[in-house]
TORPA-4810 file (N, C-alpha, C, O; in nm, 3 decimals):
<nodes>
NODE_1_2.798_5.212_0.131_2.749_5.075_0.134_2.797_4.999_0.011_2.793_5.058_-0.097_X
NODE_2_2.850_4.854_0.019_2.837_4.831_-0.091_2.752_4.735_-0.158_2.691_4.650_-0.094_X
NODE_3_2.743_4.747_-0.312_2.605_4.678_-0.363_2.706_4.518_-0.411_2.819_4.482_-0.442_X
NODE_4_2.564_4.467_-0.386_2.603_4.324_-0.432_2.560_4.291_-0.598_2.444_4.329_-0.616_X
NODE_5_2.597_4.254_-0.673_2.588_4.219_-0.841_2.489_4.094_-0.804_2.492_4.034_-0.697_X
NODE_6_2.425_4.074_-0.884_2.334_3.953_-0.923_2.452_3.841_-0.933_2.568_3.872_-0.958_X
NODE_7_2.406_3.702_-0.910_2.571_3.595_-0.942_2.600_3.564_-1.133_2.702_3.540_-1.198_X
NODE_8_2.421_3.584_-1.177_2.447_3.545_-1.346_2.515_3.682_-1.392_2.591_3.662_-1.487_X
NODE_9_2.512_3.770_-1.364_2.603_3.885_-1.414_2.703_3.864_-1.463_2.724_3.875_-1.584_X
NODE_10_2.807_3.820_-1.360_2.931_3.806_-1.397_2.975_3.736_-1.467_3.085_3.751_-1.521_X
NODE_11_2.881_3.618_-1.489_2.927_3.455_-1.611_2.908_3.478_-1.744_2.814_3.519_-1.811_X
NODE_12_3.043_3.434_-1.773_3.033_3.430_-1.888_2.994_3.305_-1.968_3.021_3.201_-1.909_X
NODE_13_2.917_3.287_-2.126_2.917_3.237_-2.210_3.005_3.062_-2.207_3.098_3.047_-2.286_X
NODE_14_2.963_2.936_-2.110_3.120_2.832_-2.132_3.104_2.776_-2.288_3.209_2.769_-2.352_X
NODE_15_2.981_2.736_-2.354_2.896_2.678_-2.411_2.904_2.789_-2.565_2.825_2.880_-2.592_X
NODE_16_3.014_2.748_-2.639_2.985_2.866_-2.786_2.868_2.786_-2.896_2.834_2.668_-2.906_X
NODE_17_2.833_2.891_-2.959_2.692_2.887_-3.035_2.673_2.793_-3.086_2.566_2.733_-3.081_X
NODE_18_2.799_2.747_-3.164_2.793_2.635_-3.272_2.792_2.531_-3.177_2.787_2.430_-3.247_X
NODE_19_2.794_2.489_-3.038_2.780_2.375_-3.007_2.635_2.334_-2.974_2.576_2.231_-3.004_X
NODE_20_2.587_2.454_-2.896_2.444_2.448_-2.899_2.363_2.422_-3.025_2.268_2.345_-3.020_X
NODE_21_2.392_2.473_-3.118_2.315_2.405_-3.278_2.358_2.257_-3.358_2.307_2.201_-3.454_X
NODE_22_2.469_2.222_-3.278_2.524_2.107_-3.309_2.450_1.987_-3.251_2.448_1.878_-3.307_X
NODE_23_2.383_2.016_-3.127_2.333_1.878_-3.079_2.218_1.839_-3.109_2.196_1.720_-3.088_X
NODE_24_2.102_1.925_-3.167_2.003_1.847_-3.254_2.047_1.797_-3.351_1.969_1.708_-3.388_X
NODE_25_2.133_1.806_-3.415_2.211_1.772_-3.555_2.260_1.636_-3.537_2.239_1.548_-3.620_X
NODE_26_2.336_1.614_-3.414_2.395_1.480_-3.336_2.281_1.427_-3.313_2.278_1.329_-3.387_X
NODE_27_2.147_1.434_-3.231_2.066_1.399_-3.188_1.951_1.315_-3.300_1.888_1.212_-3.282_X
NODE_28_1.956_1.409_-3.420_1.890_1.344_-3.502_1.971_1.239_-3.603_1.916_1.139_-3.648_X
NODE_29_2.090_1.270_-3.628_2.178_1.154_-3.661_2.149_1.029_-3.581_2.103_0.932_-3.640_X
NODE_30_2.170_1.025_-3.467_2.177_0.904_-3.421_2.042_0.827_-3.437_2.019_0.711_-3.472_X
NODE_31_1.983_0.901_-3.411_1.806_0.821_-3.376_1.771_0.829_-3.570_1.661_0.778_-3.590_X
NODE_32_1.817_0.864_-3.661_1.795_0.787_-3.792_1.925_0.693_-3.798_1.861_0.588_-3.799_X
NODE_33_2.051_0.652_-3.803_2.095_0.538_-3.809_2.062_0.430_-3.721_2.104_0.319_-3.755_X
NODE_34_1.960_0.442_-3.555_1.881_0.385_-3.472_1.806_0.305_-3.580_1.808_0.185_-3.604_X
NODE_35_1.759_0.377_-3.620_1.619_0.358_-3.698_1.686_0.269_-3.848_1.664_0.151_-3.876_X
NODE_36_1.735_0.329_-3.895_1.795_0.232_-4.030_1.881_0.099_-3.954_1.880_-0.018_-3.992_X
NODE_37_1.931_0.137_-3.873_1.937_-0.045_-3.790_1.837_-0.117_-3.731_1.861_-0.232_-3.696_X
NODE_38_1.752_-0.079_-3.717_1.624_-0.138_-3.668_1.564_-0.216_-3.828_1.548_-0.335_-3.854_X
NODE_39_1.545_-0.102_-3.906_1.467_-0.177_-4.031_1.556_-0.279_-4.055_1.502_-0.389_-4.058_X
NODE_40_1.715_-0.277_-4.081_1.758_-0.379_-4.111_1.747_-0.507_-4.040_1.769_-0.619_-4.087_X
NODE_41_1.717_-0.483_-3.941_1.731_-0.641_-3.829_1.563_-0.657_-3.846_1.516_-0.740_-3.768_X
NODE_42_1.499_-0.614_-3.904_1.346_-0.620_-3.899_1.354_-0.745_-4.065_1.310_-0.858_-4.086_X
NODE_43_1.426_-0.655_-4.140_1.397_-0.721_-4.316_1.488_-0.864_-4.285_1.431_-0.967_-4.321_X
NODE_44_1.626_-0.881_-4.220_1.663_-1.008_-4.174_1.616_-1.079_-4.092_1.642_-1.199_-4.105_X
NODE_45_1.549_-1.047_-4.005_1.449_-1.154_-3.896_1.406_-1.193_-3.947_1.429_-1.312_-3.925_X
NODE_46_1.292_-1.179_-4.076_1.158_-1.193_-4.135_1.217_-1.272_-4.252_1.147_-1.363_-4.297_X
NODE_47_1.306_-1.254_-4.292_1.401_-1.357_-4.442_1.431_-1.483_-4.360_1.491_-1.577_-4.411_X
</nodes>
């Protein structure tokens, strides 16, 4: 008979490590220069 393999078995890895630790890193970059553009259009509205 033959056996069938599970389908995640065979896959490999597309996604290497350092990219996965990279996107909170991206993620929080953006949403603090978000944020430091916000205060600025906040301190010029108000002037």
């Amino acid at each position: 008979m033959v056996r069938y393999k599970p389908a995640r078995a065979d896959r490999k890895k597309k996604a290497p490590s350092g990219l996965r630790g990279a996107i909170p890193c991206i993620v929080m970059l953006v949403s603090g220069m978000a944020l430091f553009f916000l205060l600025l259009y906040a301190i010029l509205r108000g002037a």
